[in-house]
N, C-alpha and C positions, 0 to 999 in steps of 0.2 A: 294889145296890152299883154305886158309877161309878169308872172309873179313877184313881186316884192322880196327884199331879204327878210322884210317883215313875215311875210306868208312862208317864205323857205325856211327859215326859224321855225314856225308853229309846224310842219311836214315831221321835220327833225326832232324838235321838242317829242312830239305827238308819237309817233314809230319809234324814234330810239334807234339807236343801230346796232347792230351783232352781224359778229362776222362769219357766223357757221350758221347753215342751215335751221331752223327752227319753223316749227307750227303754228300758225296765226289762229287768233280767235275761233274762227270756222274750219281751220285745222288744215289749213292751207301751206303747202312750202314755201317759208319765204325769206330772203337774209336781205341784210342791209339796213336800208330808210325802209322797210315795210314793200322790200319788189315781190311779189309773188311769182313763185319759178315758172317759167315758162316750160315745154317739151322741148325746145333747143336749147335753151339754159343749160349748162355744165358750171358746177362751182364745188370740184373734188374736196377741196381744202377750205379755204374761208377766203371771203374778200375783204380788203383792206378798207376803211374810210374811205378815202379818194377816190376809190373803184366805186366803194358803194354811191361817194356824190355824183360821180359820171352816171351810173347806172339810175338814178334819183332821178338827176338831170329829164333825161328821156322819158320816164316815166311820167314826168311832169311835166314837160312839152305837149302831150297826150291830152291830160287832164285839162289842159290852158287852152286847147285846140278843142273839148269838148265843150265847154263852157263857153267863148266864143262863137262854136255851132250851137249854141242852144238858148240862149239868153236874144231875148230881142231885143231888149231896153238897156239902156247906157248904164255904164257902173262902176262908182267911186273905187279907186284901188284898192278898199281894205272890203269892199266887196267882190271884187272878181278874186281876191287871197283866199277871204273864206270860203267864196264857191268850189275855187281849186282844190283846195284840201278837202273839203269834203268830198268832192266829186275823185280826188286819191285814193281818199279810204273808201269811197263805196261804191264806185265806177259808174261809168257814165250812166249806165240802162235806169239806174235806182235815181242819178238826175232828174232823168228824160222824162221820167215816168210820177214825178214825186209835184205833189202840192204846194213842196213851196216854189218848185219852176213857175208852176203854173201862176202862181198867186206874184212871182215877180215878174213874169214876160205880162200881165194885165198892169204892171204898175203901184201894186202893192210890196212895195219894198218892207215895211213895217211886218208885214205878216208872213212875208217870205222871212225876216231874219227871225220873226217865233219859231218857224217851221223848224228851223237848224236845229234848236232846243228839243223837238220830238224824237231825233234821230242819234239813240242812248242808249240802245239795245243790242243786246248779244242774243238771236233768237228770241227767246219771250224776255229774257231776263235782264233788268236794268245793268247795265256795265259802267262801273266809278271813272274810268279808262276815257269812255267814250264821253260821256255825260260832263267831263274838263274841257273835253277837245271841241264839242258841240259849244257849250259856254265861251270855251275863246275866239272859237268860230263867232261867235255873237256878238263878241267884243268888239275883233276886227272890223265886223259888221259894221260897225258903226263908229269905229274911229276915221278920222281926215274930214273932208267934204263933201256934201252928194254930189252924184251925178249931174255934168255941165249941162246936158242938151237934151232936153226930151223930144222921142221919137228917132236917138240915132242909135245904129246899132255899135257895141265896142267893138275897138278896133283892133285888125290880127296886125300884131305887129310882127 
């Protein structure tokens, strides 16, 4: 399963692009659709759109391959979208590790996509930013058809 233009819309919508260097939320480097610099990363000057979608691309390859490692249970396309994005903006570890994995790898779909609605926080503090992006997260959630087959795992396409 690979993201949606549905899902790569809400990535874009969500980050925004800029093409010079800039401090993320947690004061992180990072330019583009929201790539956070790496220590190889060089980007003297600013990168272009296009560069920034290539460089997107990859990062979300990532994110599509973390969500397929980590979900047991099958998942309508505008659920494997919002896993991806979230699982973009908060990296895998905060997946792996989080409630609502756990509450959708048992089959509770329903309470896996509350879960997305908890995840609105900048540190202690409610962020308006996040708290859109978790709600469309929700959205997606739940727009198309469920899941075809229970007990299979999604597929790496």
């Amino acid at each position: 399963m690979e993201l949606s233009a549905t899902g790569l819309a809400l990535v874009k919508q969500s980050e925004g692009f800029r093409s010079r260097i800039y401090r993320d939320v947690r004061g992180l480097p990072t330019i583009g659709y929201g790539h956070r610099l790496l220590p190889s990363d060089s980007f003297p000057d600013e990168v272009t759109e296009a560069e920034a979608a290539d460089i997107l691309h990859g990062d979300l390859r990532q994110a599509e391959e973390a969500v397929q490692h980590l979900v047991r249970v099958p998942l309508a396309q505008g659920q494997f979208d919002a896993l991806v994005d979230f699982c973009f903006n908060l990296g895998q570890g905060r997946l792996a590790a989080s409630t609502l994995l756990a509450d959708l790898n048992a089959g509770r779909y329903a309470a896996a996509a509350e879960q997305l609605l908890l995840w609105d926080h900048a540190g202690a503090e409610e962020n308006a930013g996040l708290r859109s992006r978790r709600q469309a997260e929700f959205h997606l959630w739940h727009s198309g058809p469920a899941p075809q087959q229970a007990g299979a795992r999604p597929s790496a396409a």
